[in-house]
CHARMM internal coordinates of N, CA and C (Angstrom, degrees):
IC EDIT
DIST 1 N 1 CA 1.4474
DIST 1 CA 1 C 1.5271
ANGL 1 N 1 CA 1 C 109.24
DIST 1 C 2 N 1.6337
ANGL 1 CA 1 C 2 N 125.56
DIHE 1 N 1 CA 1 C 2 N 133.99
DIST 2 N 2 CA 0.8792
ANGL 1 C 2 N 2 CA 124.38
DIHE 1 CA 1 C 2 N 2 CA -170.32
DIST 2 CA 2 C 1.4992
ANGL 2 N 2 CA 2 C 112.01
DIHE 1 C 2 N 2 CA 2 C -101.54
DIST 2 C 3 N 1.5407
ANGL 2 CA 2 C 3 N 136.22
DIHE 2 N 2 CA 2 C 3 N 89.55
DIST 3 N 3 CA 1.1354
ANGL 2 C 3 N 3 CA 136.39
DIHE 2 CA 2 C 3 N 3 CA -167.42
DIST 3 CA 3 C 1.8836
ANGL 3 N 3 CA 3 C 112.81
DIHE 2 C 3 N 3 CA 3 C -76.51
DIST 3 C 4 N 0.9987
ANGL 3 CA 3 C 4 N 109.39
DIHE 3 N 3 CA 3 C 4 N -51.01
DIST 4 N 4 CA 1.3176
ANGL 3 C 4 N 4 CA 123.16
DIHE 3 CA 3 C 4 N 4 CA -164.29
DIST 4 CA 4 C 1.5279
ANGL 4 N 4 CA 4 C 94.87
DIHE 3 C 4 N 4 CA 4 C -85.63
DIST 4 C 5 N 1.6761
ANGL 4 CA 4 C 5 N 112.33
DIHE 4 N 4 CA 4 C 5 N 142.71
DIST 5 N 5 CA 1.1959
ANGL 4 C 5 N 5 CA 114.25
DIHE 4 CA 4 C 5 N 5 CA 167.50
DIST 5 CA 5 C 1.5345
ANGL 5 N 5 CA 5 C 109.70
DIHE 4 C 5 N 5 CA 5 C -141.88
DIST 5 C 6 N 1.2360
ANGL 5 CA 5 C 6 N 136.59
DIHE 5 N 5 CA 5 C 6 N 169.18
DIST 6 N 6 CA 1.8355
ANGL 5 C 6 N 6 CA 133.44
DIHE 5 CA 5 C 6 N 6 CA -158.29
DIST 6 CA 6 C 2.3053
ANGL 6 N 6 CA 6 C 88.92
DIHE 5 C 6 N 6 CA 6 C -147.44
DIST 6 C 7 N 1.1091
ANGL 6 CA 6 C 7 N 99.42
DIHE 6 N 6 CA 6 C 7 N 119.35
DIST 7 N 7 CA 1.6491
ANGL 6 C 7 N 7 CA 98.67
DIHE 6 CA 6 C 7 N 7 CA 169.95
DIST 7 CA 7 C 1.5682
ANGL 7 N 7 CA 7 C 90.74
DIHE 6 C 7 N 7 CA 7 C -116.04
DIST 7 C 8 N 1.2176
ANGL 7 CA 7 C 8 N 110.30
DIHE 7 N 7 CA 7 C 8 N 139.02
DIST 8 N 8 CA 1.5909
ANGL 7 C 8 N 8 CA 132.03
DIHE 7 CA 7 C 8 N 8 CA -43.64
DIST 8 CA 8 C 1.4329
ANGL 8 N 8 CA 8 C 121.15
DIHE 7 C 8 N 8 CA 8 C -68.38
DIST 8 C 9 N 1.2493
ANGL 8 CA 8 C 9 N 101.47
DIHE 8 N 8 CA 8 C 9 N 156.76
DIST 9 N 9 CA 1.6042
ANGL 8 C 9 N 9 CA 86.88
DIHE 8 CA 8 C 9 N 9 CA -153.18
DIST 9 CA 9 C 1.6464
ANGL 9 N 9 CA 9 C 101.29
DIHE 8 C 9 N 9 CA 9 C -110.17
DIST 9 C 10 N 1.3230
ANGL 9 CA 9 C 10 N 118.57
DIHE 9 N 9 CA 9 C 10 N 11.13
DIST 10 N 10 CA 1.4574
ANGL 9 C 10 N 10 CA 136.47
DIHE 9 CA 9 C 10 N 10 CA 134.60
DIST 10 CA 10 C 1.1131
ANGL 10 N 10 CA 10 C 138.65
DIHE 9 C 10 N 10 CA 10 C -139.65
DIST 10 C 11 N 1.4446
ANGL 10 CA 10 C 11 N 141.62
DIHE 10 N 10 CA 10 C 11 N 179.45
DIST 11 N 11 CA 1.3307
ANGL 10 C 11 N 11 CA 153.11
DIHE 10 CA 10 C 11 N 11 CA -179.70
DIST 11 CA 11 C 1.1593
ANGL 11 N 11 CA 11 C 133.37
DIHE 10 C 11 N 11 CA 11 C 150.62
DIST 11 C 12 N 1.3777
ANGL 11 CA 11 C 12 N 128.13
DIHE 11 N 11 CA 11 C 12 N -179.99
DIST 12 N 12 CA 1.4228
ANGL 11 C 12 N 12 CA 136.81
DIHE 11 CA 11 C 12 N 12 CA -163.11
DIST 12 CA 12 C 1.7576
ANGL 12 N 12 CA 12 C 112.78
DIHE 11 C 12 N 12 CA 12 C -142.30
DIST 12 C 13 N 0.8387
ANGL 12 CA 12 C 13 N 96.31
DIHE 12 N 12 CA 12 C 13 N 113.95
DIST 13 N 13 CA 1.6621
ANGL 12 C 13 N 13 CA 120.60
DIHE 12 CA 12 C 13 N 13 CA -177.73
DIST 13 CA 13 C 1.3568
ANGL 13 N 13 CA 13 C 123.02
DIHE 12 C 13 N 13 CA 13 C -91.90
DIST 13 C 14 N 1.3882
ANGL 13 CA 13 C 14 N 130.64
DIHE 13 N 13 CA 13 C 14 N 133.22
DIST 14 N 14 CA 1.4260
ANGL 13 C 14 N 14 CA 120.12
DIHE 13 CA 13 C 14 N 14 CA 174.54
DIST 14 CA 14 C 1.2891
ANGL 14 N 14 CA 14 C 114.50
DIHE 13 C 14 N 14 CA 14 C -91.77
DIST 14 C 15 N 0.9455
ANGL 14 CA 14 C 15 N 113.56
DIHE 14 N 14 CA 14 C 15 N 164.99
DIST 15 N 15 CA 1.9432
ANGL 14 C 15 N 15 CA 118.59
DIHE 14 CA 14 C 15 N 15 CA -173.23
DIST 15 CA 15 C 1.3367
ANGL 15 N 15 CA 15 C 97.86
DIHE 14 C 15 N 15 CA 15 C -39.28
DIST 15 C 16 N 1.0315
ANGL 15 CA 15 C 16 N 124.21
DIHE 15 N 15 CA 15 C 16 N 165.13
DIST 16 N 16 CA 1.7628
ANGL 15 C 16 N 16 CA 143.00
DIHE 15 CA 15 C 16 N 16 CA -166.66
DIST 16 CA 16 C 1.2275
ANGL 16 N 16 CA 16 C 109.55
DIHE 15 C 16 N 16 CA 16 C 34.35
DIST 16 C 17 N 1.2260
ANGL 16 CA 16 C 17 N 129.88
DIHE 16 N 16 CA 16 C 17 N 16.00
DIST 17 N 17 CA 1.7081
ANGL 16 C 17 N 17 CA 111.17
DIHE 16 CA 16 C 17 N 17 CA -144.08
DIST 17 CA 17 C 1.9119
ANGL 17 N 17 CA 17 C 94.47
DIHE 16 C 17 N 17 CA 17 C -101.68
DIST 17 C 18 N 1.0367
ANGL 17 CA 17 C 18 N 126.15
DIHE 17 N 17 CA 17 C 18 N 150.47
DIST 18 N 18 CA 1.5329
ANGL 17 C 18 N 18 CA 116.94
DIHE 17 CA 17 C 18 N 18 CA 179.33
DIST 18 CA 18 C 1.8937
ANGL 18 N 18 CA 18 C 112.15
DIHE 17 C 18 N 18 CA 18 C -128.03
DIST 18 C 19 N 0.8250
ANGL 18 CA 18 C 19 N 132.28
DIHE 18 N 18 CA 18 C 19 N 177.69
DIST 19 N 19 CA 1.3902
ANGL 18 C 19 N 19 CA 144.67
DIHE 18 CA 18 C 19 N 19 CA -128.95
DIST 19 CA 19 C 1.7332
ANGL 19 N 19 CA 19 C 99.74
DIHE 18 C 19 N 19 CA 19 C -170.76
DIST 19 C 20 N 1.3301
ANGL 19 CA 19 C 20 N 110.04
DIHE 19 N 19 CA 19 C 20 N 148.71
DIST 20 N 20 CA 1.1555
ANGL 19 C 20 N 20 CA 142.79
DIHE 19 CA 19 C 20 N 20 CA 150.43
DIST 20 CA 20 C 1.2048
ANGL 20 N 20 CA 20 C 123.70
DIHE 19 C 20 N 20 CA 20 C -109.19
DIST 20 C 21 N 1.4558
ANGL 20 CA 20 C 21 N 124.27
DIHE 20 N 20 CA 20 C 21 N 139.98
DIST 21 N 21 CA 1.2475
ANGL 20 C 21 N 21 CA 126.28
DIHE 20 CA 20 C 21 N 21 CA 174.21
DIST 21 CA 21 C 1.5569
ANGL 21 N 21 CA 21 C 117.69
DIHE 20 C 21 N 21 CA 21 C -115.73
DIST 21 C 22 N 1.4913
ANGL 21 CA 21 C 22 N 124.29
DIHE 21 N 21 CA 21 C 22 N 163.59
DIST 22 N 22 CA 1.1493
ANGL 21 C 22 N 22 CA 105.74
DIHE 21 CA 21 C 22 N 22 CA -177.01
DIST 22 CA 22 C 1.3843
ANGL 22 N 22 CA 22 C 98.33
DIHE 21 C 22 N 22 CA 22 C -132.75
DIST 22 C 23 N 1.6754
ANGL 22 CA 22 C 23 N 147.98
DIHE 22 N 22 CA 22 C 23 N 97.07
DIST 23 N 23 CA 1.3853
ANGL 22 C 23 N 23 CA 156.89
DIHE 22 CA 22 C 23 N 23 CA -179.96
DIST 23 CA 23 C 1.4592
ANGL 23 N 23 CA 23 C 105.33
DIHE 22 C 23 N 23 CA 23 C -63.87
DIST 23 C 24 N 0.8580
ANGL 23 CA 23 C 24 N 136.88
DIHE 23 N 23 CA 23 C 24 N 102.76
DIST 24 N 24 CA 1.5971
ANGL 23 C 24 N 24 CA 135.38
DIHE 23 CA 23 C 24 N 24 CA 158.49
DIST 24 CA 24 C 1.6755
ANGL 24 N 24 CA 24 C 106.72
DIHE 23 C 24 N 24 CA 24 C -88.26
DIST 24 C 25 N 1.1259
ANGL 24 CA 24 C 25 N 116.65
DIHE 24 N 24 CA 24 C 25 N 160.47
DIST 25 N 25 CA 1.9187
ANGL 24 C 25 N 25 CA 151.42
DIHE 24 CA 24 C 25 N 25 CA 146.03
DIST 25 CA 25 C 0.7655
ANGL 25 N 25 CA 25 C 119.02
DIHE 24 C 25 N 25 CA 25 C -127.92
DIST 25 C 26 N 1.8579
ANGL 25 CA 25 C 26 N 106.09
DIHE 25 N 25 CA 25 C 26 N 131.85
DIST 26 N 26 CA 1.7188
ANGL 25 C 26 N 26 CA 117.27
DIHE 25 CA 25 C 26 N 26 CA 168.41
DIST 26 CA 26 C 1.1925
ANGL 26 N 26 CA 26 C 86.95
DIHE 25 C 26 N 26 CA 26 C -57.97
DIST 26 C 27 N 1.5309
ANGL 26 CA 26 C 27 N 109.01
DIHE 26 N 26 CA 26 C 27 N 169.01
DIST 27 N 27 CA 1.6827
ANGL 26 C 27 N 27 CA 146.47
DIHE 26 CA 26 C 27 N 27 CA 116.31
DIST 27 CA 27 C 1.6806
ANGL 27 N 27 CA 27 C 112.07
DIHE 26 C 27 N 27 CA 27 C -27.34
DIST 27 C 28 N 1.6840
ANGL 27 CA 27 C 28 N 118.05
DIHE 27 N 27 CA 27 C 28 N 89.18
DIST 28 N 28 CA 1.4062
ANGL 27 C 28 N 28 CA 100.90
DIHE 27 CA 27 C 28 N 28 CA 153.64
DIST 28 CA 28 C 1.4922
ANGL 28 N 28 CA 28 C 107.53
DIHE 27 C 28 N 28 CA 28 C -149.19
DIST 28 C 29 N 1.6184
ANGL 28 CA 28 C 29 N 104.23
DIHE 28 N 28 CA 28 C 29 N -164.98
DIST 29 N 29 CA 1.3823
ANGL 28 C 29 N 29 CA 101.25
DIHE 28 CA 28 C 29 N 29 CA -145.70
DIST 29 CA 29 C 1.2237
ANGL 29 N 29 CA 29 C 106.53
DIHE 28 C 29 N 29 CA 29 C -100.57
DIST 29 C 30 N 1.9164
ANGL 29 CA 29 C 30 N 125.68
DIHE 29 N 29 CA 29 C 30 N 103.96
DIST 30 N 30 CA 1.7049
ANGL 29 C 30 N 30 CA 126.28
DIHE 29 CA 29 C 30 N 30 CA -174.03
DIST 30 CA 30 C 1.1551
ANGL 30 N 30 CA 30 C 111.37
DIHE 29 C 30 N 30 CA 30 C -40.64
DIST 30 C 31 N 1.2131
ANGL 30 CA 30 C 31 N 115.08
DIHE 30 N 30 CA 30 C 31 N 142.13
DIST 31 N 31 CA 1.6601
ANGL 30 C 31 N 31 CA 113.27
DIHE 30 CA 30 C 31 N 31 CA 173.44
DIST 31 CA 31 C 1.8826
ANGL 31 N 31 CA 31 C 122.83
DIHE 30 C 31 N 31 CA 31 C 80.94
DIST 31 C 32 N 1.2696
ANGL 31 CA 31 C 32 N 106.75
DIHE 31 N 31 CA 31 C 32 N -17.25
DIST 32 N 32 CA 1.3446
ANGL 31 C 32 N 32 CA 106.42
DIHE 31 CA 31 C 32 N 32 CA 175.00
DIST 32 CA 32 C 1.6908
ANGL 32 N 32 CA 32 C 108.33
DIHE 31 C 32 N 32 CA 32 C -117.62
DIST 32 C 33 N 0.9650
ANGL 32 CA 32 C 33 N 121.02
DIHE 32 N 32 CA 32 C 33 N -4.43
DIST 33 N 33 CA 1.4695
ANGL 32 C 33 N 33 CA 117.72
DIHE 32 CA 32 C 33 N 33 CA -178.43
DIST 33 CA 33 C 1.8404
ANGL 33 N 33 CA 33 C 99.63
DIHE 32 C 33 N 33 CA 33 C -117.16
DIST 33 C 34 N 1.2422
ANGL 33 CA 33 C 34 N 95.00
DIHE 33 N 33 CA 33 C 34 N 144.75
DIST 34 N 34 CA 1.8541
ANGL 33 C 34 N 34 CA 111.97
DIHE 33 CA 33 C 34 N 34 CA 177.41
DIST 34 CA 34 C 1.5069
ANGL 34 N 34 CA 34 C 83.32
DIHE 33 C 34 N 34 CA 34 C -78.58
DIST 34 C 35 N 1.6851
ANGL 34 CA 34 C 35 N 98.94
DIHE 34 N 34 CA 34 C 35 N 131.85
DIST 35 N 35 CA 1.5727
ANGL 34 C 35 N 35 CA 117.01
DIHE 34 CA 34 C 35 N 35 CA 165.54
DIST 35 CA 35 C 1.6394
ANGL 35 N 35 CA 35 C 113.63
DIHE 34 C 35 N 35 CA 35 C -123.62
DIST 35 C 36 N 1.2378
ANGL 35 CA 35 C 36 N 121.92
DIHE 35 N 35 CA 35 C 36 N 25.86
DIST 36 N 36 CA 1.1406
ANGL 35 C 36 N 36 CA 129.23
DIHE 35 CA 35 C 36 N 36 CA -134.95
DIST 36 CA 36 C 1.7277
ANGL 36 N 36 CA 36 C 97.70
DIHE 35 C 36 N 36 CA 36 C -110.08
DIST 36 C 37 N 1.7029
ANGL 36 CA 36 C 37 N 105.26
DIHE 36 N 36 CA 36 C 37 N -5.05
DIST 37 N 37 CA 1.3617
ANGL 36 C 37 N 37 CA 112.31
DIHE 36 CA 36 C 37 N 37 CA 176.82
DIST 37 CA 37 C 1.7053
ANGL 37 N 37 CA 37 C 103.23
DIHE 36 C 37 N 37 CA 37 C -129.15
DIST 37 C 38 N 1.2040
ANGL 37 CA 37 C 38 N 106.09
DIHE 37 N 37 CA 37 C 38 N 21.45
DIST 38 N 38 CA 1.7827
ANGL 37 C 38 N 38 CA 106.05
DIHE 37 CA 37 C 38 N 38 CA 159.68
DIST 38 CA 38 C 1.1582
ANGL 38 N 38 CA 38 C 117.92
DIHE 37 C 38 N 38 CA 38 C -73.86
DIST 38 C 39 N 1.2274
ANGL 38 CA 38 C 39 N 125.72
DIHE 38 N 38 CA 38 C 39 N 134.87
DIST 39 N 39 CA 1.3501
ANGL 38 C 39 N 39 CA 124.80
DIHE 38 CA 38 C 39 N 39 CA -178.14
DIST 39 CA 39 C 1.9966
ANGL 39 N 39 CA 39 C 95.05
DIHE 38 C 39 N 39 CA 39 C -170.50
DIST 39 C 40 N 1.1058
ANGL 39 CA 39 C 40 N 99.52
DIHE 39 N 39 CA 39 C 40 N 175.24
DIST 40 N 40 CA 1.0693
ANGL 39 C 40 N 40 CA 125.35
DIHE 39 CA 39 C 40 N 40 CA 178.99
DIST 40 CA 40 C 1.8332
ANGL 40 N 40 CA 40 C 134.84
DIHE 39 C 40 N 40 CA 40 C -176.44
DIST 40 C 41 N 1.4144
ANGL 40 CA 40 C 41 N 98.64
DIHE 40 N 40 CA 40 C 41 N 96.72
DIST 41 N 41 CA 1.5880
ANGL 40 C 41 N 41 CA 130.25
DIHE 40 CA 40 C 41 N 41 CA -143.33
DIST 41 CA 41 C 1.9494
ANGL 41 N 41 CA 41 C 89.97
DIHE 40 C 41 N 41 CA 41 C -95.89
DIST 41 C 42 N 1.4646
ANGL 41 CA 41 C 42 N 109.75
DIHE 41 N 41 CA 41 C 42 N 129.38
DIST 42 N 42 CA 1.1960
ANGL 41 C 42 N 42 CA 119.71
DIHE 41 CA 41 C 42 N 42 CA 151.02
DIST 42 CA 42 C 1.3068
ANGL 42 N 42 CA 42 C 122.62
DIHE 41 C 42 N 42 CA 42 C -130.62
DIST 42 C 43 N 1.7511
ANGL 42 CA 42 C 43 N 96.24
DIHE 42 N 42 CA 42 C 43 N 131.75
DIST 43 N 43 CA 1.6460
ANGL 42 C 43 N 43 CA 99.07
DIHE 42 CA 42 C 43 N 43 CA -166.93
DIST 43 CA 43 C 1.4221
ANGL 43 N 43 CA 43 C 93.99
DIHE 42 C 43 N 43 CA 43 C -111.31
DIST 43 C 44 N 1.6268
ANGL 43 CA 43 C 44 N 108.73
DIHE 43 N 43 CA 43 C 44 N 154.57
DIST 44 N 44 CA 1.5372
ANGL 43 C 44 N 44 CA 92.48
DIHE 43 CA 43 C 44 N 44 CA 153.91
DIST 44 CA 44 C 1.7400
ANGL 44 N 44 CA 44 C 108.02
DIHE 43 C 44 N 44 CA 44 C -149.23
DIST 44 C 45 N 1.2721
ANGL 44 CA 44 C 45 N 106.38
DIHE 44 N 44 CA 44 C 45 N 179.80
DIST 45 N 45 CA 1.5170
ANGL 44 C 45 N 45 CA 93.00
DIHE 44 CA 44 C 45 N 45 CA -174.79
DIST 45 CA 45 C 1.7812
ANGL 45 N 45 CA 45 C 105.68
DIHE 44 C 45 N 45 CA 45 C -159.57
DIST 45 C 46 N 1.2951
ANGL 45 CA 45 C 46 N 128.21
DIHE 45 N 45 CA 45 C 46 N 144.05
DIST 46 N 46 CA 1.3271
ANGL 45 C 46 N 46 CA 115.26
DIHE 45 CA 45 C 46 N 46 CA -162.00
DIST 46 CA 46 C 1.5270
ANGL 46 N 46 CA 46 C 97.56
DIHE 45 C 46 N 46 CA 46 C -81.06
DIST 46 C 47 N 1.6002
ANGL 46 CA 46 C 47 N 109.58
DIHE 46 N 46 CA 46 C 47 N 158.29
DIST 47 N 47 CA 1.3277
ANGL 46 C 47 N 47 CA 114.28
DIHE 46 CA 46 C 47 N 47 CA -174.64
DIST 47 CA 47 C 1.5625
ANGL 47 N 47 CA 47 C 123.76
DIHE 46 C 47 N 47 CA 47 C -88.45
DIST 47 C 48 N 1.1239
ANGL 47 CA 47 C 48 N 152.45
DIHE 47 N 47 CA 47 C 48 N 156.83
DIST 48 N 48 CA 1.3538
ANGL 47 C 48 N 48 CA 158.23
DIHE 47 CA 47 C 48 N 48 CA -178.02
DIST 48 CA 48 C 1.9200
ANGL 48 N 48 CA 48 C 95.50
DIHE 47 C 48 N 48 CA 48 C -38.35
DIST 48 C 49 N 1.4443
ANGL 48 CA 48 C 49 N 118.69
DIHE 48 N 48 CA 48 C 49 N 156.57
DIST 49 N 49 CA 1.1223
ANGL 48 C 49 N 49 CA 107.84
DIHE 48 CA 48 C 49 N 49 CA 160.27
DIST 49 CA 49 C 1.6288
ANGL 49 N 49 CA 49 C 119.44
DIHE 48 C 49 N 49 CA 49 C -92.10
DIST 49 C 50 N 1.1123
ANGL 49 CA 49 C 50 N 102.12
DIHE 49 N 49 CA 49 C 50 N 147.33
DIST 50 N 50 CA 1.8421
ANGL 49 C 50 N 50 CA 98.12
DIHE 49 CA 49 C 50 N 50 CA -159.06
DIST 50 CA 50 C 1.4769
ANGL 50 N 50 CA 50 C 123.66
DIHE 49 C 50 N 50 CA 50 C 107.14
DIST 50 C 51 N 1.1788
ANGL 50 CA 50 C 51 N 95.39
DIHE 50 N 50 CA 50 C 51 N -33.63
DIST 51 N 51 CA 1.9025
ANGL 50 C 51 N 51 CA 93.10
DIHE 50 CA 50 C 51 N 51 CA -168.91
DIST 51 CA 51 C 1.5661
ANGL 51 N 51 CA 51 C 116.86
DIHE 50 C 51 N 51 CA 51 C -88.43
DIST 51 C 52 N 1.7969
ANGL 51 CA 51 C 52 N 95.35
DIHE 51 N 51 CA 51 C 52 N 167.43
DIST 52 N 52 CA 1.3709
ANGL 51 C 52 N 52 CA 112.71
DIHE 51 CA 51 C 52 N 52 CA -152.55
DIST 52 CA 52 C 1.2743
ANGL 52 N 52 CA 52 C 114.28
DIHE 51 C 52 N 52 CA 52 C -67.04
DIST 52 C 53 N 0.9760
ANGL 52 CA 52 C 53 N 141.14
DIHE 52 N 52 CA 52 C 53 N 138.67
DIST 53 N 53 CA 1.7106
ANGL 52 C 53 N 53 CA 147.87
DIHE 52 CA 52 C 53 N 53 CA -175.63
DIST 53 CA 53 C 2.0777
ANGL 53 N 53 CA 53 C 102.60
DIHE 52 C 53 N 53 CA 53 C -54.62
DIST 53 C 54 N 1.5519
ANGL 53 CA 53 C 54 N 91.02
DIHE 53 N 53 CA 53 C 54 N 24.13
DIST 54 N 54 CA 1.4930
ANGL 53 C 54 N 54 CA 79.66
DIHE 53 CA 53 C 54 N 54 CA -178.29
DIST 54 CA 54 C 1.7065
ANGL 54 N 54 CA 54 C 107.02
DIHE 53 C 54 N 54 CA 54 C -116.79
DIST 54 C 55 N 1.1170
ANGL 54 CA 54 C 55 N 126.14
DIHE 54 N 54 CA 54 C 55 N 150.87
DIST 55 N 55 CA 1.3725
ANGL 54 C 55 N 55 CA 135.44
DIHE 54 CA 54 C 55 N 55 CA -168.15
DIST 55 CA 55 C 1.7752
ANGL 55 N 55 CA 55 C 97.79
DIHE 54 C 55 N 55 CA 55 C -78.94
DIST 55 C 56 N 1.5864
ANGL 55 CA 55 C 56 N 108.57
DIHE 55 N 55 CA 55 C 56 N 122.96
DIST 56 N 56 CA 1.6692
ANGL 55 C 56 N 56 CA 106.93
DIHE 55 CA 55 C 56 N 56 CA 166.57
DIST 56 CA 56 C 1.7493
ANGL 56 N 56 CA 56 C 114.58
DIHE 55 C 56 N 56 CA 56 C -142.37
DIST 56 C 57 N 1.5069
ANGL 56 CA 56 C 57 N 108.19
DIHE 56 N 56 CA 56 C 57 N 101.55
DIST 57 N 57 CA 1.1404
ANGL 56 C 57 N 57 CA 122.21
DIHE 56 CA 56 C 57 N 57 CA -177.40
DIST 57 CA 57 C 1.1995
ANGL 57 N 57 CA 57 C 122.32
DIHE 56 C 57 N 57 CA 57 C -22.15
DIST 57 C 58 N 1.5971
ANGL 57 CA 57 C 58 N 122.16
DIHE 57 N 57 CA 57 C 58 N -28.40
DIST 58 N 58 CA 1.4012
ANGL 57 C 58 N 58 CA 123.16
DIHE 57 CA 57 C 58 N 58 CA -172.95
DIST 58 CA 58 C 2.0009
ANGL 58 N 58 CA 58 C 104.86
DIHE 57 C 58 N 58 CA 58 C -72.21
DIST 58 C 59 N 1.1823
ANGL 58 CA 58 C 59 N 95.68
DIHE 58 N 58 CA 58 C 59 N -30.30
DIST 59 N 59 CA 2.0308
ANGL 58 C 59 N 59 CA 89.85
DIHE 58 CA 58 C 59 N 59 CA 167.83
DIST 59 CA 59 C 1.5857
ANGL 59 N 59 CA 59 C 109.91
DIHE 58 C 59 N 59 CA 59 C -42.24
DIST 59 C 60 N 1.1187
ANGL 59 CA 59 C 60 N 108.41
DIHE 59 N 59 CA 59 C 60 N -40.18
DIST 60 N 60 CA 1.6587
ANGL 59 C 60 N 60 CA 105.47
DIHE 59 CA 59 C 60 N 60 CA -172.78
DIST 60 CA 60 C 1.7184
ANGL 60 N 60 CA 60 C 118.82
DIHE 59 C 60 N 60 CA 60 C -90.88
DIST 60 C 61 N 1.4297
ANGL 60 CA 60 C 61 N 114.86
DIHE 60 N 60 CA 60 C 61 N 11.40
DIST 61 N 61 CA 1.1911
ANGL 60 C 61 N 61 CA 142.18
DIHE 60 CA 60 C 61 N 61 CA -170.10
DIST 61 CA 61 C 1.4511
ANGL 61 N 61 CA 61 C 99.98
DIHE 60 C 61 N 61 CA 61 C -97.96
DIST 61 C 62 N 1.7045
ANGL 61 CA 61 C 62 N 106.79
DIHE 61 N 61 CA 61 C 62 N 123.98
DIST 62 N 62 CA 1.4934
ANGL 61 C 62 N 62 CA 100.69
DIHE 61 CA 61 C 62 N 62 CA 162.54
DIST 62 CA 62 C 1.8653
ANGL 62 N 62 CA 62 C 127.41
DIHE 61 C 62 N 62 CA 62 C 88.90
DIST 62 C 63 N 0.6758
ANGL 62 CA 62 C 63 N 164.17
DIHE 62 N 62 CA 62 C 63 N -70.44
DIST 63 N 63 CA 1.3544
ANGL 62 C 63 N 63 CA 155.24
DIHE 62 CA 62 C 63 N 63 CA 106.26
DIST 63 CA 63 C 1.4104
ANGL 63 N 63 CA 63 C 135.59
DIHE 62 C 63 N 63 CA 63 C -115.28
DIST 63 C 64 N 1.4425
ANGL 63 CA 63 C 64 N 87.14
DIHE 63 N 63 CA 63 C 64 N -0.71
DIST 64 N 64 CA 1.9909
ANGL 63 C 64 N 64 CA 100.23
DIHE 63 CA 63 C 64 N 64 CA 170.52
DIST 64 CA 64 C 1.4308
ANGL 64 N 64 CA 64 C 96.40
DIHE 63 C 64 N 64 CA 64 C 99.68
DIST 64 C 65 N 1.4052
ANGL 64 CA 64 C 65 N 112.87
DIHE 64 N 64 CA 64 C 65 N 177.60
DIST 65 N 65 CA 1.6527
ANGL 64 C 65 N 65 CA 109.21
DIHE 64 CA 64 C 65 N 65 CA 177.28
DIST 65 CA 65 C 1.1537
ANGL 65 N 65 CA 65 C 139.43
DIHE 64 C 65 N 65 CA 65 C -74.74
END
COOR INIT
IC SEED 1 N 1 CA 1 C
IC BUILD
């Protein structure tokens, strides 16, 4: 079950540039549900020089640059 959610939950930024995030949680029930794999991980990594202002998962693929 996917409780936790992040808007937007990717993108690409130019140098200085900053961001808002927006963290949501379902509704569930304390104490009766395993929370023990909630988390919420931000990675980031600088982009190729040249490339398109568009976000592509394979940057984070592999050992980085």
């Amino acid at each position: 079950m996917r409780r936790l959610g992040v808007n937007p939950a990717c993108g690409v930024l130019d140098p200085k540039e900053c961001t808002l995030m927006a963290v949501s949680c379902d509704a569930f029930q304390y104490g009766q549900e395993d929370t023990s794999n909630d988390r919420i991980t931000i990675e980031w990594t600088n982009t190729p020089d040249g490339a398109a202002k568009q976000f592509r998962r394979e940057w984070f693929q592999g050992d980085g640059m």
